[in-house]
N, C-alpha and C positions, 0 to 999 in steps of 0.2 A: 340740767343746767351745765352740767361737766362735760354733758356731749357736744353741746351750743358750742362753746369754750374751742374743745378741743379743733369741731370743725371751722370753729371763726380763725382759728390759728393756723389750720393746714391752707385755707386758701389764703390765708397772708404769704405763707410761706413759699406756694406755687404762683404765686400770681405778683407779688411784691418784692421777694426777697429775690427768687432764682427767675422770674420774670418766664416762664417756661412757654416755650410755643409750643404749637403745632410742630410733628414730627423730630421734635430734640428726644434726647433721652436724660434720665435723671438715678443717678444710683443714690439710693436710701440704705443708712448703715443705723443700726437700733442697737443698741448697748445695752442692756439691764433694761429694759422695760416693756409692758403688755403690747397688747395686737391694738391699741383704739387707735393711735396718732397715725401709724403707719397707714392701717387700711382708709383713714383720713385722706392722709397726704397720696396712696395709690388713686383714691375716686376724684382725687380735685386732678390728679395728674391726666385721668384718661378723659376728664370735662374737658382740658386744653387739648387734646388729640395728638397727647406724648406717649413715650412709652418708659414706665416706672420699671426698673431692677430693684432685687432687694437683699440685705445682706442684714440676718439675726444675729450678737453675739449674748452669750452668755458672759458675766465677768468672770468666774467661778471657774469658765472651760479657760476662758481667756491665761488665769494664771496658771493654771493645771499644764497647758502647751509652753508657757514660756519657762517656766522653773524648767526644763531640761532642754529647751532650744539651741540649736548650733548654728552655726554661720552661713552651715551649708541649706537647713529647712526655710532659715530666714531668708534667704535670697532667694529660694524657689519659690513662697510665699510673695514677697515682691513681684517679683516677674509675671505671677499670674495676675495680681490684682492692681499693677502699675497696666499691664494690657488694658484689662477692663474699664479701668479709669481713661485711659487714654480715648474711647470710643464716647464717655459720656461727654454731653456738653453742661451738665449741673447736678450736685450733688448736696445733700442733705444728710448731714449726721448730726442723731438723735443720741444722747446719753444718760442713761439713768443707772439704775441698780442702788440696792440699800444699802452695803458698804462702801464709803468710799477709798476707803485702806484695803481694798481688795487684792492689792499686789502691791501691798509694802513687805512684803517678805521675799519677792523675788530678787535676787542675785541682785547689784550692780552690774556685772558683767554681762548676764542677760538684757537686763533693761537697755543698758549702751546699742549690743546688738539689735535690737527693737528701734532705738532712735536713729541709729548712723545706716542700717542698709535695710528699713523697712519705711519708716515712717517721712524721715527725707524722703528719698526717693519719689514714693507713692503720694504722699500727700503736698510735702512744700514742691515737689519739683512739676508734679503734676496736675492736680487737686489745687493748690492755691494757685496755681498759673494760666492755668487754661479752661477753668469751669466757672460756672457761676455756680460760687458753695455758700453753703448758710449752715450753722454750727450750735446746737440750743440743748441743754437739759428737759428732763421729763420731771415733772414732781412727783414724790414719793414718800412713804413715810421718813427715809432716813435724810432725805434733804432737809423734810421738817426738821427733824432734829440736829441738823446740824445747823440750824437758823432758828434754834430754840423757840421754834413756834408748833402749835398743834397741827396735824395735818391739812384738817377744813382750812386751818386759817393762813397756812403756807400756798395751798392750792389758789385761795383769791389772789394773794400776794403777788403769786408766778403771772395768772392770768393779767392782772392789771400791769404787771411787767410788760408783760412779752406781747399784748394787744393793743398800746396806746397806738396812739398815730405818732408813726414814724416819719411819715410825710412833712410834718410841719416842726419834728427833730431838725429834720434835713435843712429846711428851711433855717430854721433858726442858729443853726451849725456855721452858714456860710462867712459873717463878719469875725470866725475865730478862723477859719481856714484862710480867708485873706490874709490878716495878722500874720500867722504863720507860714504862709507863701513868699515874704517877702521881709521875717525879720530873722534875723544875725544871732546875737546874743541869747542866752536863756540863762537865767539863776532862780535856784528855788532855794529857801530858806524854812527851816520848820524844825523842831525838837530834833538834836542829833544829828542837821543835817546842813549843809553848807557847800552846794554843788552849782558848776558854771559849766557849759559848752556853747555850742554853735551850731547853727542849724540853717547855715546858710546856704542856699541852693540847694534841697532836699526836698522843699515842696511836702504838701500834706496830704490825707484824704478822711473823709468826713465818712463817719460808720454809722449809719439809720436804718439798720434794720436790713440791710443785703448781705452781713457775712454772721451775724452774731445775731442769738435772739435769746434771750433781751439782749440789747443793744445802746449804744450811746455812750461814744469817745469820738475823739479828733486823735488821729498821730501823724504824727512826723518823724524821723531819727535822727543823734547827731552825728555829727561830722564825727569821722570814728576815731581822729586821735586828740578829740578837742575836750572829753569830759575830763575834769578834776575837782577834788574836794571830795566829800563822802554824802551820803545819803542811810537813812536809818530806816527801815520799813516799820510801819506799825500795824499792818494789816499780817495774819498769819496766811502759807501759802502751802497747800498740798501737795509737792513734786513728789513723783518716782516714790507713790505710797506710805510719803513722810512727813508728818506736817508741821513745816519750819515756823520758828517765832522768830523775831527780833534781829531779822537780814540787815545788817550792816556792811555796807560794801564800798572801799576807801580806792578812786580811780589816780591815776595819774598819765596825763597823757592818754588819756582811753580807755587805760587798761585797765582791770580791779586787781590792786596788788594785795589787795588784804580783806578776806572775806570773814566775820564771824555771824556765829546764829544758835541756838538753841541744840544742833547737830552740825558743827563746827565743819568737821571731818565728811558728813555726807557732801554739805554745803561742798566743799570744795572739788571733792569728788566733783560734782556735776560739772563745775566749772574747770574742771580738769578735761573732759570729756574732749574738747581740741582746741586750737587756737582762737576760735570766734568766740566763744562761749564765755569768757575773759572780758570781752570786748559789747557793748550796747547795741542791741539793733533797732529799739525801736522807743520814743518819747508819745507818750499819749496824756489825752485831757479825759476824764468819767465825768459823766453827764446826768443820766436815767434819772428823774427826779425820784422814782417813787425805791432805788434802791441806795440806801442810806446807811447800811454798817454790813463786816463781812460776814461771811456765812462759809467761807473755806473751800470755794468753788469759785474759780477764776472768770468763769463766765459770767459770773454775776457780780464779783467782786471787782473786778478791772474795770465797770463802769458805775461805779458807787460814784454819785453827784457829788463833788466835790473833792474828786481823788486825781492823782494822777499813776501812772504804771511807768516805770524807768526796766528797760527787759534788756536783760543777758542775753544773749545771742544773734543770731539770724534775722536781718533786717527783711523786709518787705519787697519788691518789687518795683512796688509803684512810688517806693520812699528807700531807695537805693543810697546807702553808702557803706556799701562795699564789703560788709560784713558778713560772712558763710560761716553757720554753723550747723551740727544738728542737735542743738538746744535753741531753744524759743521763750524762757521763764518769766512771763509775766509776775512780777511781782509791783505790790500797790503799797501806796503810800496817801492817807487820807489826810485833809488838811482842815475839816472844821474845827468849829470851836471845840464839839465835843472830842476830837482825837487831837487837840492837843495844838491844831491850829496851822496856820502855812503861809508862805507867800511866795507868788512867780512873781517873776518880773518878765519881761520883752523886750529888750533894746532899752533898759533902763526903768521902764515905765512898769508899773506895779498894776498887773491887770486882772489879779487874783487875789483875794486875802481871805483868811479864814472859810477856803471853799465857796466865796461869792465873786460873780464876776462884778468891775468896777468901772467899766466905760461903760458910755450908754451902749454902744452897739453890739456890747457883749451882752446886756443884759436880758435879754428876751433868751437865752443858754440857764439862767437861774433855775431853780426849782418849780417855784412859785409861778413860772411862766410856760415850763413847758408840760405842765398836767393837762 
């Protein structure tokens, strides 16, 4: 059944997500998990008459190399694998591994080094600009456990995630990306949280299943000196090996003049990191009906049904205002009854409450609708 599973997912993944032809190439990065998905994702690859690369990491070597990393291995690192990327036309990384704290011991200093002249560089300057990527967890035992569920029953969980039909997501996505295409205003209101910008001229894009798997958000960004008021997260977030509770972040004019959280001092660290990181890049909507409370893995949590993600850093591309950083921190904020409750508005209009949408046009976006 698990092999079913896994090959119903690789050819989603070549055939859906990275849309792979004939003659393109495709680099596959595997983080912490077995040979089944890869040699998948290799045989669907050579079915379209591509040609698959592949790159294995261990996380365990992964920290072993950067606890003593220099600036100088770090850019030689770059340079070879910003090449490589440059050649492919689609890429796919896969991440697993049992701990997910596997390099919460490494250095601040190192980690920075990792984000500012490896990770930029390679991934957002290349990789998010010029490939078609798609981005997903493996299930494992320790995933289980960190979604407090038994393995077998984490395994269906993932599967019915990550195999719905993303096609008629998409579909049903479009009357929130109009809305957001053409309105101004935005306040969210919820326990702790009391925040307004603008999001005027920034334009949206609807995410079904071609860069995230699971998948299902809409973002947009705001205008970068238009947020103020503060916001409370209720969802906890794994950065840089640490896992924050109770992100609180008080904007003015844009900017977050007052950060606290369960690691106050790390928290700001990160946001010290350089002048974007201070500053919003990107406003998104979680959708996925069948994922509904967090599990401490942003891939899955940033599209919890009824959430939305307000992200420090490094705005998009394709939802451009003007923010450059090398942090990107998705952090979520969930708005049902059960966390506590929420409300957007749009240009006045109340188009969200308690994690349900309240126009008709939005409503086919609900839970109940897009199983």
């Amino acid at each position: 059944m698990k092999d079913q599973r896994i090959n119903l997912l690789a050819k989603n993944l070549i055939n859906y997500s990275c849309s792979l032809k004939k003659g393109e190439k495709v680099l596959i990065e595997a983080k912490g998990i077995d040979y089944m998905l890869v040699n998948a994702l290799i045989e669907e690859t050579y079915k379209v008459g591509a040609m698959p690369f592949v790159k294995i990491y261990d996380n365990r070597i992964t920290r072993a190399l950067m606890l003593n990393q220099t600036k100088e291995s770090v850019l030689l690192r770059a340079e070879n694998d910003r090449a490589l990327m440059e050649k492919m036309d689609a890429y796919i990384g896969i991440r697993g591994g049992e701990n997910c704290n596997e390099l919460c011991d490494v250095p601040e200093d190192k980690m920075k080094l990792e984000s500012e002249l490896y990770s930029h560089p390679v991934h957002h300057e290349v990789r998010v600009k010029n490939t078609k990527w798609v981005v997903l967890r493996y299930p494992n035992q320790g995933m289980a456990q960190q979604a407090n569920m038994s393995t077998d029953a984490f395994e269906d969980f993932y599967f019915s995630v990550c195999n719905l039909d993303y096609s008629k997501m998409d579909r049903a996505m479009d009357a929130l990306k109009a809305r957001l295409d053409k309105a101004d205003k935005v306040r969210i209101v919820a326990k702790d949280t009391d925040i307004s910008f603008s999001i005027k001229g920034i334009g949206s894009k609807k995410c079904s299943g071609e860069r995230n798997i699971p998948d299902g958000e809409i973002y947009t960004a705001p205008v970068k000196d238009s947020v103020n008021g503060i916001i409370t997260y209720n969802a906890p977030s794994v950065e840089q090996g640490v896992k924050f509770e109770n992100v609180s972040l008080t904007f003015e004019k844009g900017k977050i003049v007052k950060a606290t959280a369960n690691f106050t001092d790390k928290l700001n660290a990160i946001l010290d990191t350089d002048e974007g990181a201070r500053y919003v890049g990107e406003f998104a909507f979680g959708v996925n009906p069948y994922i509904v409370k967090p599990m401490g893995d942003i891939l899955f949590d940033e599209k919890i049904s009824g959430s939305i993600h307000f992200t420090p850093g490094c705005c998009y591309d394709d939802c451009y205002n003007g923010n450059i950083s090398s942090v990107h921190w998705d952090l979520v904020q969930i708005h049902t009854e059960e966390y506590g409750g929420g409300e957007i508005y749009l240009d006045g209009e109340l188009i969200r409450k308690n994690g349900k949408f309240l126009p008709d046009d939005l409503l086919p976006l609900n839970p109940e609708n897009l199983k």
